[in-house]
C-alpha positions, 0 to 999 in steps of 0.5 A: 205676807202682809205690807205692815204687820199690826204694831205689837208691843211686847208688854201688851196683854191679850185684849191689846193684842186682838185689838191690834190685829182687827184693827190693822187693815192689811190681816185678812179680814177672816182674821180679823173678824175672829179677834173682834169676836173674841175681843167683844165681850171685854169691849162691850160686857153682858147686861145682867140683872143685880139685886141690891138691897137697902138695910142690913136683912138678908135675902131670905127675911126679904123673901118671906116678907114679900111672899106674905104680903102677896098672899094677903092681896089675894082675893078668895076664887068664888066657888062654882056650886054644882046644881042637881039636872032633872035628866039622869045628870047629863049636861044636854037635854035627853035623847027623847027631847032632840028629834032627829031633824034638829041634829046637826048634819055630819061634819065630812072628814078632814084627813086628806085621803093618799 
């Protein structure tokens, strides 16, 4: 079937074995893709994020510490201080200082009509 099958020798592992068949130019190349792809997280691993730590604390004492000194740079939010309105406490000026030339004209409508 194939003009020179892959060179396999019988004490290899697994790795070893997929990386002669998708090295191996006479496998099909559908072939050889797939052991490439099943070879590839051994060849090249996953990047992970690894917490180190120097000093003999454990991982809670480091946390409150660093959860604390975060709270102590926080500034206090300034409060907003409500204000008394003289117009029933509405947030626009009354209907009798708006006369109606002075409203805006109605927006038209942006449904699209079927």
């Amino acid at each position: 079937m194939y003009k020179e099958a892959p060179q396999i020798e019988p004490q290899e592992d697994a790795h070893a074995t997929l990386r002669a068949i998708y090295q191996c130019l006479d496998v099909p190349l559908r072939m050889r893709m797939q052991a490439a792809a099943m070879a590839l997280p051994y060849e090249r691993p996953k990047l992970e994020a690894v917490a180190t730590f120097n000093g003999g604390e454990d991982f809670g004492t480091r946390l409150e510490r660093a959860i604390a000194s975060s709270n102590s740079v926080r500034q206090p939010l300034n409060k907003i201080e409500a204000k008394a309105t003289t117009n029933g406490g509405h947030l626009g000026p009354s209907a009798e200082q708006v006369s109606a030339n002075a409203m805006p004209k109605s927006f038209p409508s942006l449904r699209r009509r079927a």
